[in-house]
LORO-780521 format. One line per field, with one value per residue (C-alpha): residue number from 1; residue in three letters; x, y, z. Coordinates in Angstrom, 1 decimal, padded with zeros to 4 digits, m for minus. Example, Ala and Ser with C-alpha at 12.3 -4.5 7.8 and 13.67 -1.06 7.14 Angstrom:
k = [1, 2];
r = [ALA, SER];
X = [012.3, 013.7];
Y = [m004.5, m001.1];
Z = [007.8, 007.1];
This chain:
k = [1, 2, 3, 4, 5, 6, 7, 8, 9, 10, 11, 12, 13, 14, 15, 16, 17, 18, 19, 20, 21, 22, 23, 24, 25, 26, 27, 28, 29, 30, 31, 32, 33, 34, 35, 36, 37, 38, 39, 40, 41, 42, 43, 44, 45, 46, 47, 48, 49, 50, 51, 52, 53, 54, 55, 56, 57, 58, 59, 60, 61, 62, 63, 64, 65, 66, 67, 68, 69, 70, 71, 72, 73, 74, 75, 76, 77, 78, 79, 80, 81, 82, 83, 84, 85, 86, 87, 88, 89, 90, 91, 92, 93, 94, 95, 96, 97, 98, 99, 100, 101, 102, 103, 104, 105, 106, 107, 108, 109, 110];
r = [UNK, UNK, UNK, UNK, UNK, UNK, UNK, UNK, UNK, UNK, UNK, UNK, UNK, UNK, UNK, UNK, UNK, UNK, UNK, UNK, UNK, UNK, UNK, UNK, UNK, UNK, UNK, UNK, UNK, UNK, UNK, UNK, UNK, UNK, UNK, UNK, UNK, UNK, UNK, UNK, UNK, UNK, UNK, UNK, UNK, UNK, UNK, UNK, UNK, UNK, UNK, UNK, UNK, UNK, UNK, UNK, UNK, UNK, UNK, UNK, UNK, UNK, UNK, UNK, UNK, UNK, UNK, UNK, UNK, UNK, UNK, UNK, UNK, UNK, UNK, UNK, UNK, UNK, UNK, UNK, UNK, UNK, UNK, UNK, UNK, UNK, UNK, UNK, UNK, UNK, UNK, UNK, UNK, UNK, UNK, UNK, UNK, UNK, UNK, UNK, UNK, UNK, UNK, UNK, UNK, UNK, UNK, UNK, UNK, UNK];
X = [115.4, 116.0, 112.5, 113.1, 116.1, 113.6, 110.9, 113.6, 115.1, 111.4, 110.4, 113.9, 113.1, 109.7, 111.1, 113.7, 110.9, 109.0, 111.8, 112.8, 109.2, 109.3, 112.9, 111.4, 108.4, 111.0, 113.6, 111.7, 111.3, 107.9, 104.1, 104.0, 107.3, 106.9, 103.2, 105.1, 107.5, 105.2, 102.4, 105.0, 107.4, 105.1, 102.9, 105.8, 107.3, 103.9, 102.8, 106.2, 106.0, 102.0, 103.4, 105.9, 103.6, 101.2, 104.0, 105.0, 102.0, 100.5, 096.7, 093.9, 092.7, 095.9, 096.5, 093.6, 093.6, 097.0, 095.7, 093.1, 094.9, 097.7, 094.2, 093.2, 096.4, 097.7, 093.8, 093.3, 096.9, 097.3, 093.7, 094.8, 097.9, 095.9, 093.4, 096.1, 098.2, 095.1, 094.0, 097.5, 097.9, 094.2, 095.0, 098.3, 100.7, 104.4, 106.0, 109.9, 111.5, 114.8, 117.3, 116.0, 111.8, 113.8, 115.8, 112.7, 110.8, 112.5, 113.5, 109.9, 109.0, 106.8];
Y = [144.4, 141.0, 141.5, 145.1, 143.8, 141.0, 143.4, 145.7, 142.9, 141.7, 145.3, 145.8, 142.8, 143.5, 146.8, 145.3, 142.6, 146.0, 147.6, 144.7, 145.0, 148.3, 147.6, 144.5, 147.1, 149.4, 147.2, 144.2, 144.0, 142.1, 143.1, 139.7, 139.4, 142.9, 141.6, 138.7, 140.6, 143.1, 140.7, 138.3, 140.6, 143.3, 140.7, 139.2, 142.5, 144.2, 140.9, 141.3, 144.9, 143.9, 140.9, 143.9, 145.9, 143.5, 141.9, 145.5, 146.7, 143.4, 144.8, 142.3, 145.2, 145.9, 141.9, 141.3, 144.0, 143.0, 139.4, 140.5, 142.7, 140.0, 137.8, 140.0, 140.7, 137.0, 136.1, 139.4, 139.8, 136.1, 137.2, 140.4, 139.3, 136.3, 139.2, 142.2, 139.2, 138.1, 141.0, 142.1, 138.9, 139.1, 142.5, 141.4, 143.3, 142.5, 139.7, 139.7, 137.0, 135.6, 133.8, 130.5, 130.8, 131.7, 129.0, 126.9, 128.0, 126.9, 123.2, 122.7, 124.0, 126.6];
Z = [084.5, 082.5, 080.8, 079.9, 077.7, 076.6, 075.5, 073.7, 072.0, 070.5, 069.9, 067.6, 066.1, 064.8, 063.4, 061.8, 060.2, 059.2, 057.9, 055.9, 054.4, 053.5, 051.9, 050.0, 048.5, 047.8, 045.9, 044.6, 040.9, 040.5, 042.3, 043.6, 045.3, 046.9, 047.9, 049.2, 051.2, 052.6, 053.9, 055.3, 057.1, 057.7, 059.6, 061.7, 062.4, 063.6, 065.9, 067.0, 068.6, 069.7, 071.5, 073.1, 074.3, 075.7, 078.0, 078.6, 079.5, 081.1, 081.4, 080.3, 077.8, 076.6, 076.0, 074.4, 072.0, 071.1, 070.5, 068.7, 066.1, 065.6, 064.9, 062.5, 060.9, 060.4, 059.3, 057.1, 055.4, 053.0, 052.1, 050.8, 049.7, 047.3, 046.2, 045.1, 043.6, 041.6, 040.3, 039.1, 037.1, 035.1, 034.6, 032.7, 035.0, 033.6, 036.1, 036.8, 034.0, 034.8, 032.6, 035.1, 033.5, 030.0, 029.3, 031.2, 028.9, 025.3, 026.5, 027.3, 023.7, 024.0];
């Protein structure tokens, strides 16, 4: 009974990870902070709910698959996230400015 609270508790908590992604894609004002919030969030959220169901489900199958996507995922999603950030800075997307990189920007003298 104590692990079915355990397992709910870590399964709410990697949607609430994924829904704070999807909010950060949806409200952030610059590619690369959304790209930020999606890989990092999206990644705990989703290993979250794998770890979930591999207790849940406690078959060698089901663990391993789980492992192996959480693998993939924590290997697969910095890489992406370096790539999409990349391109969208040589392909002069706009970044976010604030009044912090401004005023940076005229003590420095440029």
């Amino acid at each position: 009974m104590i692990l079915d609270y355990i397992l709910a508790a870590i399964a709410i908590l990697g949607g609430f990870f994924c829904f704070v992604a999807g909010l950060g894609v949806l409200r952030l004002p610059d590619v690369l902070i959304r790209m930020h919030a999606s890989t990092k969030a999206g990644t705990l959220g989703s290993g979250l709910i794998l770890i979930a169901v591999a207790i849940f489900f406690a078959d060698t199958a089901t663990i391993t698959r789980a492992v192996a996507t959480i693998l993939f995922l924590f290997i697969t999603a910095p890489v992406a996230a370096h790539m999409i950030g990349r391109a969208a800075f040589r392909s002069g997307v706009p970044l976010w400015r604030t009044r912090l990189e401004d005023g940076a920007s005229e003590k420095l003298g440029r």
